[in-house]
C-alpha positions in Angstrom: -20.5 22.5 21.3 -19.9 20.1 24.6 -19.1 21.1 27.6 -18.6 19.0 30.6 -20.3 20.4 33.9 -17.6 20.9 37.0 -19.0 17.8 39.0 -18.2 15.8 36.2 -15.1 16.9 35.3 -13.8 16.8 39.2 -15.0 13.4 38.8 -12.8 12.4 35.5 -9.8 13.8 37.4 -10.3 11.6 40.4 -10.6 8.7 38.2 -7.5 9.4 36.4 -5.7 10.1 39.5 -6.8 6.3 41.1 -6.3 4.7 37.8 -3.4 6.3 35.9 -4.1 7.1 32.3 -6.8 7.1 31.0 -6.2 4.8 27.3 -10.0 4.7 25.8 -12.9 6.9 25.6 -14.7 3.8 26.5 -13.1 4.0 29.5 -14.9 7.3 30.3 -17.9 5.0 30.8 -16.9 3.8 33.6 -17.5 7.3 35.7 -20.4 7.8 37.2 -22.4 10.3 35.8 -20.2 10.2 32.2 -23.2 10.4 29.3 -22.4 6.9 27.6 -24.9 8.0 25.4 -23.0 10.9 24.2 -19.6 9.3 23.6 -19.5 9.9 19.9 -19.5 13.3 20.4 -17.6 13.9 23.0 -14.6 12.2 20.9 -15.2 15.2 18.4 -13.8 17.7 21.7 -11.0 15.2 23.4 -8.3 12.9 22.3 -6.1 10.7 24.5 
């Protein structure tokens, strides 16, 4: 299993609340700190 450590997560909520919606898991990418690398695995524990 996943998980997403607390600074990261903080950071995905800030993003979403100065971009809106977030529409892409590629999106996610653009976060500092978000494991690219990881992507397809993470889409097994989120959905949009």
């Amino acid at each position: 299993m996943i998980y997403i450590p607390y600074t990261l997560s903080k950071a995905i909520v800030a993003y979403r609340e100065r971009k809106g919606v977030i529409t892409s898991f590629e999106e996610l990418t653009e976060i500092q700190g978000f494991p690219a690398d990881k992507i397809d695995l993470i889409k097994l524990y989120l959905s949009l």
